[in-house]
Structures are given as structure tokens and as C-alpha cells.
mmJSON file of the N, C-alpha and C atoms, coordinates in Angstrom:
{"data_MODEL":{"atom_site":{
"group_PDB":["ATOM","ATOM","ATOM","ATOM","ATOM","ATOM","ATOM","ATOM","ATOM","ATOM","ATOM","ATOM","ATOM","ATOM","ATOM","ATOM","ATOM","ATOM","ATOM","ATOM","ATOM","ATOM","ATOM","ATOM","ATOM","ATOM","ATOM","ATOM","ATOM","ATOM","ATOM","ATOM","ATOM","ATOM","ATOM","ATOM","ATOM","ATOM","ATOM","ATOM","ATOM","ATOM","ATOM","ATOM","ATOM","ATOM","ATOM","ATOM","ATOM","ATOM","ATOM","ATOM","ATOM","ATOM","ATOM","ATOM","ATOM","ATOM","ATOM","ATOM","ATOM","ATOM","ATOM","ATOM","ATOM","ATOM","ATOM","ATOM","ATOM","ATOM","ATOM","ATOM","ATOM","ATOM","ATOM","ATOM","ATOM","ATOM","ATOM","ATOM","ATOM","ATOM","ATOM","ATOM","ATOM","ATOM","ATOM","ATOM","ATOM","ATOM","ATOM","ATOM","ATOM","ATOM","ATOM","ATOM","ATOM","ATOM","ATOM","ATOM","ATOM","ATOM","ATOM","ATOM","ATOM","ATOM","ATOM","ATOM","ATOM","ATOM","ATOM","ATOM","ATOM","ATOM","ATOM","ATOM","ATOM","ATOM","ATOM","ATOM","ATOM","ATOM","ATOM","ATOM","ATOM","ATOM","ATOM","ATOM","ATOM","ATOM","ATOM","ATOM","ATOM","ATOM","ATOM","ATOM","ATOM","ATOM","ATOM","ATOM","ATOM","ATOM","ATOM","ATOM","ATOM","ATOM","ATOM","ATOM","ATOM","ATOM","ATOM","ATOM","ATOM","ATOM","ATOM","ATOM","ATOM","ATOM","ATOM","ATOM","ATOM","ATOM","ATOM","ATOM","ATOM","ATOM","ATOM","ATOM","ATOM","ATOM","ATOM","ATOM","ATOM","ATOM","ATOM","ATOM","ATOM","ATOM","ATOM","ATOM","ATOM","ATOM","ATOM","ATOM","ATOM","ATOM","ATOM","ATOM","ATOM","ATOM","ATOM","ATOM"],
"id":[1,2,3,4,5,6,7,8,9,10,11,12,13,14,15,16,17,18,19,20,21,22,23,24,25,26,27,28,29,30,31,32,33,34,35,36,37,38,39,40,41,42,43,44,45,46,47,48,49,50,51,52,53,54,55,56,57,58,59,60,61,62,63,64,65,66,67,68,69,70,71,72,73,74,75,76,77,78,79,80,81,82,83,84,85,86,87,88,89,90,91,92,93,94,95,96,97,98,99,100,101,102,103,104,105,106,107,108,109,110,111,112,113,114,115,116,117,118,119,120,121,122,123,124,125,126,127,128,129,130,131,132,133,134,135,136,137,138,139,140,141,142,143,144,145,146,147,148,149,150,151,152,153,154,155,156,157,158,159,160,161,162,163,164,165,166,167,168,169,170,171,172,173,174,175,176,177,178,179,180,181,182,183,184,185,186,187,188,189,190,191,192],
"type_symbol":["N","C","C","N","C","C","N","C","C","N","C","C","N","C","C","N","C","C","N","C","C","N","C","C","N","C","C","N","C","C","N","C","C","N","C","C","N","C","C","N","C","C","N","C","C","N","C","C","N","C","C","N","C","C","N","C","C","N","C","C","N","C","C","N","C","C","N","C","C","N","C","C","N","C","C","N","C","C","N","C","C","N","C","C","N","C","C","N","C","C","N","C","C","N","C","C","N","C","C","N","C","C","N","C","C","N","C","C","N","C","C","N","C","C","N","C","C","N","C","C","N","C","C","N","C","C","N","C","C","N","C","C","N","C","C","N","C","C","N","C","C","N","C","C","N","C","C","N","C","C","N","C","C","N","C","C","N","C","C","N","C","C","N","C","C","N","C","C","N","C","C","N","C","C","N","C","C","N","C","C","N","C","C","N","C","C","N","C","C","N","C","C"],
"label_atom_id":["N","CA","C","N","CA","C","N","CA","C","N","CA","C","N","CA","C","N","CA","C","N","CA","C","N","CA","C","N","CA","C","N","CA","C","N","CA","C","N","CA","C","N","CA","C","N","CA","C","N","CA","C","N","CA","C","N","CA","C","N","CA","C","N","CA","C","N","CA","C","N","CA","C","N","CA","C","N","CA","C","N","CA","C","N","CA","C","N","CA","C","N","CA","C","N","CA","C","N","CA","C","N","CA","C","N","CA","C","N","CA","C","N","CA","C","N","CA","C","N","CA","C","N","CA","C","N","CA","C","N","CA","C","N","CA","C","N","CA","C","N","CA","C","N","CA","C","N","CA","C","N","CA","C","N","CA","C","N","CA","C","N","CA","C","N","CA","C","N","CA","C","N","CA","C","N","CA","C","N","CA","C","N","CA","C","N","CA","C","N","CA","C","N","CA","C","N","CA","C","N","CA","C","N","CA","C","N","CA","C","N","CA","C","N","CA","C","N","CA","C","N","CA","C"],
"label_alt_id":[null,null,null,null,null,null,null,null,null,null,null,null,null,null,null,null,null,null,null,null,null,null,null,null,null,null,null,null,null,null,null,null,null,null,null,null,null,null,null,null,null,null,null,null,null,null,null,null,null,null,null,null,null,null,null,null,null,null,null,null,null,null,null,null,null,null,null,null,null,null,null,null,null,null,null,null,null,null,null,null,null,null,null,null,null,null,null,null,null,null,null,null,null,null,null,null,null,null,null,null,null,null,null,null,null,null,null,null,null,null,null,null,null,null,null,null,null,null,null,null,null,null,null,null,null,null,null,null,null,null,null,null,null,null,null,null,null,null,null,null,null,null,null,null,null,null,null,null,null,null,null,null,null,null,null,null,null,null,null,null,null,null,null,null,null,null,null,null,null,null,null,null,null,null,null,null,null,null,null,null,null,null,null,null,null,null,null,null,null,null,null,null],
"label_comp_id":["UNK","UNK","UNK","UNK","UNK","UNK","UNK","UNK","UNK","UNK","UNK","UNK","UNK","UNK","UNK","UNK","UNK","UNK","UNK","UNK","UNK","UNK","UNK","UNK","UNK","UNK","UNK","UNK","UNK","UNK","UNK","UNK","UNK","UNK","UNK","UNK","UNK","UNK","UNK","UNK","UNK","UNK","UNK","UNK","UNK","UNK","UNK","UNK","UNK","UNK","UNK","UNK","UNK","UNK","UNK","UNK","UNK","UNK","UNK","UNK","UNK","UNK","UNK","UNK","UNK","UNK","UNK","UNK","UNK","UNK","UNK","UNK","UNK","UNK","UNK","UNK","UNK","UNK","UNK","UNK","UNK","UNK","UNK","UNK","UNK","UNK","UNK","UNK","UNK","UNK","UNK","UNK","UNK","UNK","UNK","UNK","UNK","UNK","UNK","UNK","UNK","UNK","UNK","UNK","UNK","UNK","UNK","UNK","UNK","UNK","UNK","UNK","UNK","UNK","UNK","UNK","UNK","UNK","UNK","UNK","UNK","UNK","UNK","UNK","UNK","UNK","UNK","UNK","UNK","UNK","UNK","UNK","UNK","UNK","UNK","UNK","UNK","UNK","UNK","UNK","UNK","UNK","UNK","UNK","UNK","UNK","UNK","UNK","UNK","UNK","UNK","UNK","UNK","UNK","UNK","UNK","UNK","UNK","UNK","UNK","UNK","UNK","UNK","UNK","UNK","UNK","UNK","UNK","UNK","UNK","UNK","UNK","UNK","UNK","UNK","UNK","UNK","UNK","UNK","UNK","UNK","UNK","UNK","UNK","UNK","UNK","UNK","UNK","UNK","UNK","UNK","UNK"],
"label_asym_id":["A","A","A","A","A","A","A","A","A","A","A","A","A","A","A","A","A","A","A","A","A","A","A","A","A","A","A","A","A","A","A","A","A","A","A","A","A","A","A","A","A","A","A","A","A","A","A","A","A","A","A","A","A","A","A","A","A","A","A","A","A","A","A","A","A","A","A","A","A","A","A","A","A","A","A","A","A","A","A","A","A","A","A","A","A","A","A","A","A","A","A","A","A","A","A","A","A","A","A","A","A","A","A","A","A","A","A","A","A","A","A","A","A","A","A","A","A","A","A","A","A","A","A","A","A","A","A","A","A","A","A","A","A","A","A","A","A","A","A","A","A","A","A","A","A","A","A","A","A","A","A","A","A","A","A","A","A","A","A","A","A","A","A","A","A","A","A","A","A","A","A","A","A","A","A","A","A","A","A","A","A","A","A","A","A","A","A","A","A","A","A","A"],
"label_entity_id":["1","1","1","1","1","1","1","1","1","1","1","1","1","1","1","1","1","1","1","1","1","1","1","1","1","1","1","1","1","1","1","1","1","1","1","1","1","1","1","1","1","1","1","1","1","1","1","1","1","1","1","1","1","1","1","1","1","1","1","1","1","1","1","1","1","1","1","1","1","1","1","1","1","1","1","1","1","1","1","1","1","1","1","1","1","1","1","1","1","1","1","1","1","1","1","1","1","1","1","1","1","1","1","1","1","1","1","1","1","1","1","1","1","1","1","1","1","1","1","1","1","1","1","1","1","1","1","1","1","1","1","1","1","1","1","1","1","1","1","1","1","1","1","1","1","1","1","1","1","1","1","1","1","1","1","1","1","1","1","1","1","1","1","1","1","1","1","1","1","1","1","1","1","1","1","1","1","1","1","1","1","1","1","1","1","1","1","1","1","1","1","1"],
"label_seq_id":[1,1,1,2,2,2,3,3,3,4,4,4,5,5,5,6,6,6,7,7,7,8,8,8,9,9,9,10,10,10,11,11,11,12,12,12,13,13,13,14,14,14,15,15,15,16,16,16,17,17,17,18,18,18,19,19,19,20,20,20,21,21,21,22,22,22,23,23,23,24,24,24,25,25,25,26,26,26,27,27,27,28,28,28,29,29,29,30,30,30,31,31,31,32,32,32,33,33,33,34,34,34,35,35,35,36,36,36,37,37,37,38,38,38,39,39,39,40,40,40,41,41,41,42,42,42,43,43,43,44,44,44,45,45,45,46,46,46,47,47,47,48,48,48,49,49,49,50,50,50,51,51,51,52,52,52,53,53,53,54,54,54,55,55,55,56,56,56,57,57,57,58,58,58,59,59,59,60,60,60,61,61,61,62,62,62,63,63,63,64,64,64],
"pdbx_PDB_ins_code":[null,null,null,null,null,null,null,null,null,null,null,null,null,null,null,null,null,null,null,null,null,null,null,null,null,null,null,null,null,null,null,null,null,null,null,null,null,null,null,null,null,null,null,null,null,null,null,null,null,null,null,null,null,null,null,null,null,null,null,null,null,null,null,null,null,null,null,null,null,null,null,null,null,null,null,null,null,null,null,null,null,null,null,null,null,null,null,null,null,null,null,null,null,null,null,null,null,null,null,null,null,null,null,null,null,null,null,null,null,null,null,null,null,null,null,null,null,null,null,null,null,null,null,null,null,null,null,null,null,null,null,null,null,null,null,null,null,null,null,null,null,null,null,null,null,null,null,null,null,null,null,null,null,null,null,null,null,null,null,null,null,null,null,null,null,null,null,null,null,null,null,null,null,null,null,null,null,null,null,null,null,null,null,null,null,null,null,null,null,null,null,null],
"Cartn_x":[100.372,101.71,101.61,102.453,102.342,103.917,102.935,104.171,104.64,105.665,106.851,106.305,106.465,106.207,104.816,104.144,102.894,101.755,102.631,102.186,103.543,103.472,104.881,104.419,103.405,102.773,101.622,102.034,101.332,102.237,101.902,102.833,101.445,101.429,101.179,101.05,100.675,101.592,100.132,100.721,99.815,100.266,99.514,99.956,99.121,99.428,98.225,99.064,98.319,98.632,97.689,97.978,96.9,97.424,97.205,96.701,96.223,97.034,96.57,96.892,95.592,95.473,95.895,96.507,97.17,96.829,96.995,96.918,98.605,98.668,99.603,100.669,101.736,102.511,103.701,103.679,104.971,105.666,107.048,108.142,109.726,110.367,111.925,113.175,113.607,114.954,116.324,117.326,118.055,119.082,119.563,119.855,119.432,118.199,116.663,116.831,117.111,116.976,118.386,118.179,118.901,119.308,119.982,120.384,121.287,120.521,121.371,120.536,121.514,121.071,120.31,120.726,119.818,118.121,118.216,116.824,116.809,115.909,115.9,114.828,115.431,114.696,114.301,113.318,113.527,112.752,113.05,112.418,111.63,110.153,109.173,109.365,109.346,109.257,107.617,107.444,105.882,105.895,105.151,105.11,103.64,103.119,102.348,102.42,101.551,101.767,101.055,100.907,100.595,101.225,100.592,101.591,101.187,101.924,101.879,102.45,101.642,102.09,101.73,102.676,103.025,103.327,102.017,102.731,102.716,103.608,104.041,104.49,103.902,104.092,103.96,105.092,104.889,104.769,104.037,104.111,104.051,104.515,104.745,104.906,104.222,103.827,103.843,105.52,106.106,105.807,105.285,105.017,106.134,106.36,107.515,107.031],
"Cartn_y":[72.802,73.335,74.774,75.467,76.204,77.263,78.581,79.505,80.374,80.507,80.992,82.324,82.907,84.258,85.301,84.454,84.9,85.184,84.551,84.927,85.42,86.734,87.79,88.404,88.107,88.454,90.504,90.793,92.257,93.388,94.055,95.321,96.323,96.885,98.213,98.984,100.211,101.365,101.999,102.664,103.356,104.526,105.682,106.907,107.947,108.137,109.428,110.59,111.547,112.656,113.131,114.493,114.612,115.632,116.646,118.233,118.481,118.481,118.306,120.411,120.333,121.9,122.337,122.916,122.777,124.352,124.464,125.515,126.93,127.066,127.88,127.646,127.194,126.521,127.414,127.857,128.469,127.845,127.707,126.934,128.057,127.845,128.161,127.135,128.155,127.371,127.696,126.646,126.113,127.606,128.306,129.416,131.275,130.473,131.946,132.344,131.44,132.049,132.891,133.606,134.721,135.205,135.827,135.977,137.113,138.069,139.229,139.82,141.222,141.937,141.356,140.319,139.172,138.531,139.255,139.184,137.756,136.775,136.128,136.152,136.437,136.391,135.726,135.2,134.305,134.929,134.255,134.889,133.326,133.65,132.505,132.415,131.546,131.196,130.994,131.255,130.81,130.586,129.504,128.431,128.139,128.042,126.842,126.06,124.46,123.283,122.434,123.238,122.589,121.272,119.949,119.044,118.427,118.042,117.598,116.276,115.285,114.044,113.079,112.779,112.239,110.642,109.731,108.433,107.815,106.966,106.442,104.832,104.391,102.614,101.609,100.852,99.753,98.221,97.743,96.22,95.55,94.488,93.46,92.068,91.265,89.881,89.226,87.959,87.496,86.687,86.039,84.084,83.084,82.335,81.343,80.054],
"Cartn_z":[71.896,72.051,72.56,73.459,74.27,73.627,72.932,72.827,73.594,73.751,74.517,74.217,75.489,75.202,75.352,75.871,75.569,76.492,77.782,79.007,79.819,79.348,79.932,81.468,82.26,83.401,82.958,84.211,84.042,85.175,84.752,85.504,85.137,87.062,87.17,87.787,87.471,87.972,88.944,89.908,90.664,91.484,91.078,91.219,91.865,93.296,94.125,95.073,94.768,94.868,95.817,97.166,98.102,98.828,98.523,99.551,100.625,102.174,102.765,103.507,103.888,104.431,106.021,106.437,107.848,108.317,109.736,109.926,110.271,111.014,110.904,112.578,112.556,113.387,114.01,115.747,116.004,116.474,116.333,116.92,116.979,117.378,117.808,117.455,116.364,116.085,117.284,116.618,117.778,117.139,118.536,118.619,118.656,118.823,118.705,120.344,121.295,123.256,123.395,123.588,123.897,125.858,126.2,127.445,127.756,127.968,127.757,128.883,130.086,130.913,131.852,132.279,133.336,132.701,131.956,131.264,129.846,129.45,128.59,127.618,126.242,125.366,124.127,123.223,122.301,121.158,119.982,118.91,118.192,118.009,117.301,115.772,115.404,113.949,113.869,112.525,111.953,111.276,110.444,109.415,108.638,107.933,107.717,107.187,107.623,107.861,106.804,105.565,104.338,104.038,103.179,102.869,101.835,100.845,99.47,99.844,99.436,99.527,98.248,97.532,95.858,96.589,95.517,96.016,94.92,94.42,93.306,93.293,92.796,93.351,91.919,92.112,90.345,91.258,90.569,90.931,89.714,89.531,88.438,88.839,87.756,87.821,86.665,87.295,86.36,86.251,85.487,84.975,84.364,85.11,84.693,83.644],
"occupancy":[1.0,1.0,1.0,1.0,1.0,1.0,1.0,1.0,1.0,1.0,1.0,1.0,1.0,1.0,1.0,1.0,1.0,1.0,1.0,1.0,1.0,1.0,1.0,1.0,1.0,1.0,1.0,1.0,1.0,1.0,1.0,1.0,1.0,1.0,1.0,1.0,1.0,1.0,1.0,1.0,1.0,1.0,1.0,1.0,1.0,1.0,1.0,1.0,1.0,1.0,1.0,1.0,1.0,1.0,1.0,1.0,1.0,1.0,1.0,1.0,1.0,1.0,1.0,1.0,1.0,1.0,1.0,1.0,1.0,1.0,1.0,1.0,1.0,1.0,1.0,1.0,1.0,1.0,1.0,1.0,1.0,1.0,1.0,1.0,1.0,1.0,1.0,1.0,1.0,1.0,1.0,1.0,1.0,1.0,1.0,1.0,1.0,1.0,1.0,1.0,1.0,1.0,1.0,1.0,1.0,1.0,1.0,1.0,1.0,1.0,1.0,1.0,1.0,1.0,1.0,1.0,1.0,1.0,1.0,1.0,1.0,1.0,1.0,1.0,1.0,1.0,1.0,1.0,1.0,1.0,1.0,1.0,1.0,1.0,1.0,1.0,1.0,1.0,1.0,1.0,1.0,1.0,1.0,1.0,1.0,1.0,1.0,1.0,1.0,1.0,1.0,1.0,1.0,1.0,1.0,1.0,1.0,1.0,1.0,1.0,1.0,1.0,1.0,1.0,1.0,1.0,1.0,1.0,1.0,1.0,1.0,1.0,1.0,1.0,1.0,1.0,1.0,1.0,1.0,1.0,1.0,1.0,1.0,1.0,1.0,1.0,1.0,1.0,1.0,1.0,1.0,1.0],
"B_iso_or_equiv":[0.0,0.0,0.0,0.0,0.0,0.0,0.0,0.0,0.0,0.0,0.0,0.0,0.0,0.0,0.0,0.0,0.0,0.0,0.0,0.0,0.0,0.0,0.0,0.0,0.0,0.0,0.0,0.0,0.0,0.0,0.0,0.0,0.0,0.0,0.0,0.0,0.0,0.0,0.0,0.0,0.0,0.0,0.0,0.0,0.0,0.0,0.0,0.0,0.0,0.0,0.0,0.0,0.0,0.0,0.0,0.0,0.0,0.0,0.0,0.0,0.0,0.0,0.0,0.0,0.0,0.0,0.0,0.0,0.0,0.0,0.0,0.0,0.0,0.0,0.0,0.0,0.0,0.0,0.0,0.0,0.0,0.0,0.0,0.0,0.0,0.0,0.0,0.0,0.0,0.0,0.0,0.0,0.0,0.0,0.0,0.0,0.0,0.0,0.0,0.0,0.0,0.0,0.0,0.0,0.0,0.0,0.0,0.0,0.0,0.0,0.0,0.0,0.0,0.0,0.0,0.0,0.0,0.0,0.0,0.0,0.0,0.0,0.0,0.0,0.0,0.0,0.0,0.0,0.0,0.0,0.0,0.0,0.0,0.0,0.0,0.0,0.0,0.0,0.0,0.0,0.0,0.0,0.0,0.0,0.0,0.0,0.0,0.0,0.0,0.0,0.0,0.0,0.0,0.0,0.0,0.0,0.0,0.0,0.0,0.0,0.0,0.0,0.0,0.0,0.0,0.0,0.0,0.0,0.0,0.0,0.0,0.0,0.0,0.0,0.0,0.0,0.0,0.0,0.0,0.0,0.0,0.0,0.0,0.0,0.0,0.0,0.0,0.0,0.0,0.0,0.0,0.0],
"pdbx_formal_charge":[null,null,null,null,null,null,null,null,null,null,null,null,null,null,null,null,null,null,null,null,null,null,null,null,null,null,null,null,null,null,null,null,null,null,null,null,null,null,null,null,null,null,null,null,null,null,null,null,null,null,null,null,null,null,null,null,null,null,null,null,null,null,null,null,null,null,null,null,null,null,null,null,null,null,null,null,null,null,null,null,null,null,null,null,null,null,null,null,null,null,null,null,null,null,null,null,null,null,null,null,null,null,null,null,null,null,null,null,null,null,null,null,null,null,null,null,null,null,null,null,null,null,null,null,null,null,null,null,null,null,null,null,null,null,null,null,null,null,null,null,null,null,null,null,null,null,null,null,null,null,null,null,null,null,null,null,null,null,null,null,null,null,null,null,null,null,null,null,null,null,null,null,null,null,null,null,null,null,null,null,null,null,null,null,null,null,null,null,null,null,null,null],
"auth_seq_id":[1,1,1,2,2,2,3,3,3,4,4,4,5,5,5,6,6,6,7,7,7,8,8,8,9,9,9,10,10,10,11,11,11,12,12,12,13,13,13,14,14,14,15,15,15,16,16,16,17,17,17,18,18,18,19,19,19,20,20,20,21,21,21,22,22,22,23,23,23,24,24,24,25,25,25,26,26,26,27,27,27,28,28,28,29,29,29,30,30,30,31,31,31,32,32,32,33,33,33,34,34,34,35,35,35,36,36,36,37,37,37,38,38,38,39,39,39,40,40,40,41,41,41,42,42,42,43,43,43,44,44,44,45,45,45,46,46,46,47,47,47,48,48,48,49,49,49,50,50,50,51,51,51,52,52,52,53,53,53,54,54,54,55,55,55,56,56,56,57,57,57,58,58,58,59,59,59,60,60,60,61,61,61,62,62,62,63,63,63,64,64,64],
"auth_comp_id":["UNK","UNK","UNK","UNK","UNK","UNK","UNK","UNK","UNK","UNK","UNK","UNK","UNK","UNK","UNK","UNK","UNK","UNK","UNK","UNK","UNK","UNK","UNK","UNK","UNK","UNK","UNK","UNK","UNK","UNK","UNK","UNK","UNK","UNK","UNK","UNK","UNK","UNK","UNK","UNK","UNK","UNK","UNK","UNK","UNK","UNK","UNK","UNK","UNK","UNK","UNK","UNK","UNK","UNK","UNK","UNK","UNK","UNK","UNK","UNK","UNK","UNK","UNK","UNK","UNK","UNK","UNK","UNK","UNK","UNK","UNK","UNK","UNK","UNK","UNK","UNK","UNK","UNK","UNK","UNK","UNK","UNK","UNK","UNK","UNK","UNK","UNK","UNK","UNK","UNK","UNK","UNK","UNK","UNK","UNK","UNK","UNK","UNK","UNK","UNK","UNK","UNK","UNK","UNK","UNK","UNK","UNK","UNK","UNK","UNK","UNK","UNK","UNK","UNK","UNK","UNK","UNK","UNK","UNK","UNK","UNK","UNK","UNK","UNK","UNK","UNK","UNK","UNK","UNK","UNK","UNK","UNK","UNK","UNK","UNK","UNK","UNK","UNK","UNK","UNK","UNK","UNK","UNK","UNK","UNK","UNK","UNK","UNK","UNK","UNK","UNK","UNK","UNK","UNK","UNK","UNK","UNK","UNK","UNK","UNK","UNK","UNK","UNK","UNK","UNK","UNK","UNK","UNK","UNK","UNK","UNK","UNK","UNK","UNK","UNK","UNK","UNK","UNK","UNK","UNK","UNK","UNK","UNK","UNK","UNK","UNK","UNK","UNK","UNK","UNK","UNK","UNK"],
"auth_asym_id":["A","A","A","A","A","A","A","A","A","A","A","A","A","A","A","A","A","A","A","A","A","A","A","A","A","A","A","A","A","A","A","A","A","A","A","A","A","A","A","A","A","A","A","A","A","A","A","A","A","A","A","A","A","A","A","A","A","A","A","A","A","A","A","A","A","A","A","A","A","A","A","A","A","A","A","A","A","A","A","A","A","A","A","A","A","A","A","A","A","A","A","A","A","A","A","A","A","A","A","A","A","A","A","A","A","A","A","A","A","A","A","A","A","A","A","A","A","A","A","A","A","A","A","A","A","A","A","A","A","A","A","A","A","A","A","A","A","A","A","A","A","A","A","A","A","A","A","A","A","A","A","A","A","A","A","A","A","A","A","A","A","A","A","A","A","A","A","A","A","A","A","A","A","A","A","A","A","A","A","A","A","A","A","A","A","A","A","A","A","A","A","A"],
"auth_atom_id":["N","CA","C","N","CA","C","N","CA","C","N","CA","C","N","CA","C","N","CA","C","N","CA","C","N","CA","C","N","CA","C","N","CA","C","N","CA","C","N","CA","C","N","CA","C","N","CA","C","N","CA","C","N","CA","C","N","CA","C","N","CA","C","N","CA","C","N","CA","C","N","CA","C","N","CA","C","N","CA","C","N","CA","C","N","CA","C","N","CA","C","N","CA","C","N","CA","C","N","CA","C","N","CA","C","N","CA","C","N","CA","C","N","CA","C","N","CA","C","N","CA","C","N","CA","C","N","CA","C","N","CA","C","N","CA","C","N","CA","C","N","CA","C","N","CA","C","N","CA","C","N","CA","C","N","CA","C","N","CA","C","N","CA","C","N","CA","C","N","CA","C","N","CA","C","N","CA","C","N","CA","C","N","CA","C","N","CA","C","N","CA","C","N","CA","C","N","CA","C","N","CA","C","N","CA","C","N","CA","C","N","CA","C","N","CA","C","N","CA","C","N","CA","C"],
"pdbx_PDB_model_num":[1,1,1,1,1,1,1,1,1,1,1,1,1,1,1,1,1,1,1,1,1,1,1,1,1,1,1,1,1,1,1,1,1,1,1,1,1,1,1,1,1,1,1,1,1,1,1,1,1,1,1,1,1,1,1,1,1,1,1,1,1,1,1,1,1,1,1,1,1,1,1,1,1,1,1,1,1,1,1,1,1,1,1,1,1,1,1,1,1,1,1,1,1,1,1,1,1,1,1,1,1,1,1,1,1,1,1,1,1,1,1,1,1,1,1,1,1,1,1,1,1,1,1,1,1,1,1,1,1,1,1,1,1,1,1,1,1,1,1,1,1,1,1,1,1,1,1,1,1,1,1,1,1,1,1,1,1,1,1,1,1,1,1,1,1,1,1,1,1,1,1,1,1,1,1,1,1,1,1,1,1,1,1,1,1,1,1,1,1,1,1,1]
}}}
């Protein structure tokens, strides 16, 4: 005889985390070009391109 209950499956969890090192990035936001005295000018943004990437994942396995 077979009790109820007792094969509820499995669940699990999986969790990674990862630092990634970048170097240093120039770009121009929208309204930085300028146009003044026939002359055109723009202003650079600088950044770095560090990135944290969190991954988080459940799986589960149900038995009928």
C-alpha cells in the first residue's frame, strides 16, 4: 500500500552572483551638441562599465 504524501517531488533553488570589471566608457547624452557662433560644440560623459550580475533561479518537481 502506497502512502499519500510521500513522494511530494523536489524543489531547488539556484543562486549566482558575478563581478564583472570594465574599463572606463565615453559617450554623449541626448542634448550635450551645442551650436553656437557658427562653431559646434559637445560635452563627453564618462562612465565606468562595471557590472553586477545576480542570478536567481527555482525549479521544482512535482509527482502525481
Amino acid at each position: 500500500m502506497e502512502n499519500v504524501g510521500d513522494d511530494v517531488g523536489s524543489l531547488y533553488l539556484d543562486f549566482k552572483a558575478r563581478y564583472l570589471f570594465g574599463s572606463e566608457a565615453e559617450y554623449m547624452k541626448e542634448g550635450f551638441v551645442k551650436l553656437g557662433n557658427g562653431r559646434v560644440t559637445y560635452d563627453v560623459s564618462k562612465s565606468k562599465t562595471n557590472l553586477l550580475q545576480i542570478h536567481l533561479g527555482i525549479y521544482f518537481n512535482v509527482i502525481f
